[in-house]
C-alpha positions as CSV (number, residue, x, y, z in Angstrom):
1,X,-11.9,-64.2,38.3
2,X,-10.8,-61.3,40.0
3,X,-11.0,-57.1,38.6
4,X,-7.3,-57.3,37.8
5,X,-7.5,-60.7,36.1
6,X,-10.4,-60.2,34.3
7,X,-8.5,-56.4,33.3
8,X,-5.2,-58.5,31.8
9,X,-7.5,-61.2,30.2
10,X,-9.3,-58.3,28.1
11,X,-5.8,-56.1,27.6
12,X,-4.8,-59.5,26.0
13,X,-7.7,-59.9,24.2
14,X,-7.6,-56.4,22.5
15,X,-4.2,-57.2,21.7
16,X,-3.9,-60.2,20.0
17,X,-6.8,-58.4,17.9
18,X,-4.3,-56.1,16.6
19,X,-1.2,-57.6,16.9
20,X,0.3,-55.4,19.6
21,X,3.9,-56.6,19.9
22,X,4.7,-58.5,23.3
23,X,6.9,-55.9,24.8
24,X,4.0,-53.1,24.5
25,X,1.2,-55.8,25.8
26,X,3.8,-56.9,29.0
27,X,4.6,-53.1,29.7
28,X,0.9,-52.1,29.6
29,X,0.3,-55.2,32.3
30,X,2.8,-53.8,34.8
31,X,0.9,-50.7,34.9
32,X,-1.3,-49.8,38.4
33,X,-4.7,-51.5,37.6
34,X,-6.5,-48.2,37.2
35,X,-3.8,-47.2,34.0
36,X,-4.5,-50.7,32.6
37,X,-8.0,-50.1,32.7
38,X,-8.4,-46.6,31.8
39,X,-6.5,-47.2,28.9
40,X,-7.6,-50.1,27.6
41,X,-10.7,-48.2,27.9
42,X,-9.9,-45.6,25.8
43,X,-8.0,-48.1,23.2
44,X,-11.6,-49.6,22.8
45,X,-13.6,-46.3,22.8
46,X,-11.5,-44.5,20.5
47,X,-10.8,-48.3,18.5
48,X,-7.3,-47.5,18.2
49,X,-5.5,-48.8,15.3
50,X,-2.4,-50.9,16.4
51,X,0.1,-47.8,14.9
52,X,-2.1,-45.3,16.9
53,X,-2.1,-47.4,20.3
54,X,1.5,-47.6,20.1
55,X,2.4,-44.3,19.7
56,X,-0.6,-42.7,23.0
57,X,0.8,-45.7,24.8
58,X,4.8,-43.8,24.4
59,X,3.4,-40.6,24.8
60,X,1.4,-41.0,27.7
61,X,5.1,-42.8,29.3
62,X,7.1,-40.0,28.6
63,X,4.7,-37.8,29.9
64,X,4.7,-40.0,33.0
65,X,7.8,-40.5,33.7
66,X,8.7,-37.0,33.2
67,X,5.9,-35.3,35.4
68,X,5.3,-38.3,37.5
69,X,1.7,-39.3,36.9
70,X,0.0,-42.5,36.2
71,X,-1.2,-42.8,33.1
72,X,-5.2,-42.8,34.3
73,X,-4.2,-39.3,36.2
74,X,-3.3,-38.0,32.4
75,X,-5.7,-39.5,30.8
76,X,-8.1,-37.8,33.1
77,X,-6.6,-34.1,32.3
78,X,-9.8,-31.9,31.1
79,X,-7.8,-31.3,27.5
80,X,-7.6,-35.0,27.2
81,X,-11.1,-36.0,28.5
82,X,-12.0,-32.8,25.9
83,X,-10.7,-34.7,23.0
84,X,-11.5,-37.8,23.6
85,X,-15.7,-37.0,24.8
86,X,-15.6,-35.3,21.7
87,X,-17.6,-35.7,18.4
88,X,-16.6,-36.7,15.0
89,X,-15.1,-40.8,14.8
90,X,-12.8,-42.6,16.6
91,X,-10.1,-42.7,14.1
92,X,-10.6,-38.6,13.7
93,X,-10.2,-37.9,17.7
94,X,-7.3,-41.0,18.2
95,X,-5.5,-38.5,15.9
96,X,-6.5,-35.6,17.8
97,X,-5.6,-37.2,21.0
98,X,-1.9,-37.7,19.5
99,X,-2.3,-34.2,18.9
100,X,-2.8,-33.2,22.4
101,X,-0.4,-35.5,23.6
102,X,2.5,-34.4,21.7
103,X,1.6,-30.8,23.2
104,X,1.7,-32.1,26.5
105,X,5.3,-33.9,25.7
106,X,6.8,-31.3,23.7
107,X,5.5,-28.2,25.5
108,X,8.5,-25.8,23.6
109,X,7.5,-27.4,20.2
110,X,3.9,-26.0,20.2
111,X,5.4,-22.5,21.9
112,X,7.5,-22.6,19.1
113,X,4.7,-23.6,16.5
114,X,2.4,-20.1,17.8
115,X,5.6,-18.1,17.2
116,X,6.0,-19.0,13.9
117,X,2.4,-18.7,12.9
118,X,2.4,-15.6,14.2
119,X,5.6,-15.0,12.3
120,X,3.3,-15.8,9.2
121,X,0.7,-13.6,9.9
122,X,1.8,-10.9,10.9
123,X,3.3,-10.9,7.3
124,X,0.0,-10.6,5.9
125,X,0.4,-12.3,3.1
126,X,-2.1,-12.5,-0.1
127,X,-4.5,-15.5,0.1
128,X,-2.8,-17.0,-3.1
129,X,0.4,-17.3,-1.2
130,X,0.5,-20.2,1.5
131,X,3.8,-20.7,3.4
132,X,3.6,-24.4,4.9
133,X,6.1,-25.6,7.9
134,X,7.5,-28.7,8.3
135,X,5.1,-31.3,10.6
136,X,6.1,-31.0,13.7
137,X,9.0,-28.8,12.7
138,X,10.6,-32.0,12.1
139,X,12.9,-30.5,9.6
140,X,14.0,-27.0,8.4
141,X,12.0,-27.3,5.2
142,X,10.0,-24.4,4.7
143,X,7.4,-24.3,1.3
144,X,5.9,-21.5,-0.2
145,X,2.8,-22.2,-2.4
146,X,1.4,-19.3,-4.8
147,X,-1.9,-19.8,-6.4
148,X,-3.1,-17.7,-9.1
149,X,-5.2,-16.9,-11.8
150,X,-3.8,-15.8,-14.5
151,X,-0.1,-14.1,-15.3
152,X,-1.1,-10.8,-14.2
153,X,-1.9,-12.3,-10.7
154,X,1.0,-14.7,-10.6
155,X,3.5,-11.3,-11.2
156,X,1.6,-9.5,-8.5
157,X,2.1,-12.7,-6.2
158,X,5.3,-12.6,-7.0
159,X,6.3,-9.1,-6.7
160,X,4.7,-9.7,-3.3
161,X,7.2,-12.4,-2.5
162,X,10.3,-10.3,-3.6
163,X,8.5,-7.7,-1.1
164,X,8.2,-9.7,1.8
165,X,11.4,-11.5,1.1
166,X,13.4,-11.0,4.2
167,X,10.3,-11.9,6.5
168,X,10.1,-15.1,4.7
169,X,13.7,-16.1,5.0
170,X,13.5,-14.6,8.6
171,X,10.7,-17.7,9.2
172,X,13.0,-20.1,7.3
173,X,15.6,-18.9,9.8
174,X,12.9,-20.0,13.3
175,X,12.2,-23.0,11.8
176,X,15.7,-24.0,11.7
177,X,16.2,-23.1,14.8
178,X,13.0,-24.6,15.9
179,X,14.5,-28.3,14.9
180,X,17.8,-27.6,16.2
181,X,17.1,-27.9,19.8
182,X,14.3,-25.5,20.6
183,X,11.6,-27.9,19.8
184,X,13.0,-30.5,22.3
């Protein structure tokens, strides 16, 4: 049996393991053998679930189709090779690796992301009040959470809030414009 035979008889393999739908497991095939390789290589190291594989296997095509790199050249970037070398379990770092891929996809979405935190910080808010964007500024809901001890603390996190009121709707403001088109 030849390298690329004995590659496509373990991508199968793997995949009928987890029930990867045809159309994912004929796709990955057509890939250069080093992509099929390196990435079933990963798919075992990191033990994707069959949720996780799909969505790195998307990513890592739109990344290559719109920078024009084979999947093993991506997959061989230092932040990738980073996350993926690193510690903690496989589950942990496949979600990490998402992570990192969706910053490489969505380049504007992270810019946007740092300019909202530091939106948020430079607010300087008290450590009982927690605003909390949307994942992946998915949507234009913006929460505030207040913790406190006590009613003398909740007025003073309050009065805080009325304070800092027009910084707060100036971040709702972002993250609406964050999901309508400058987050890709």
């Amino acid at each position: 049996m030849d390298n690329g035979t004995e590659i496509e008889s373990r991508i199968r393999e793997w995949a009928d393991a987890r029930a990867l739908p045809a159309s994912a497991v004929e796709k990955w095939l057509v890939l250069d053998n080093s992509s099929r390789s390196e990435l079933l290589k990963l798919a075992q190291e990191l033990k994707f679930r069959t949720g996780q594989f799909l969505t790195v296997f998307e990513l890592l095509e739109e990344i290559g189709l719109r920078d024009a790199w084979s999947i093993a050249e991506i997959l061989k970037r230092r932040p990738i090779r980073t996350v993926v070398q690193g510690s903690g379990s496989g589950p942990g770092r496949a979600r990490a690796l998402i992570d990192e891929l969706r910053v490489l996809r969505f380049p504007r979405l992270q810019q946007a992301s740092k300019r909202l935190n530091a939106e948020i910080a430079s607010l300087a808010l008290s450590h009982g009040i927690k605003v909390v964007l949307p994942r992946e500024l998915a949507s234009d809901e913006v929460r505030i959470e207040i913790v406190a001890n006590g009613s003398a603390q909740l007025a003073e996190l309050l009065e805080e809030l009325r304070a800092k009121g027009s910084g707060l709707v100036r971040i709702a403001t972002m993250v609406a414009g964050a999901e309508n088109g400058d987050g890709e």
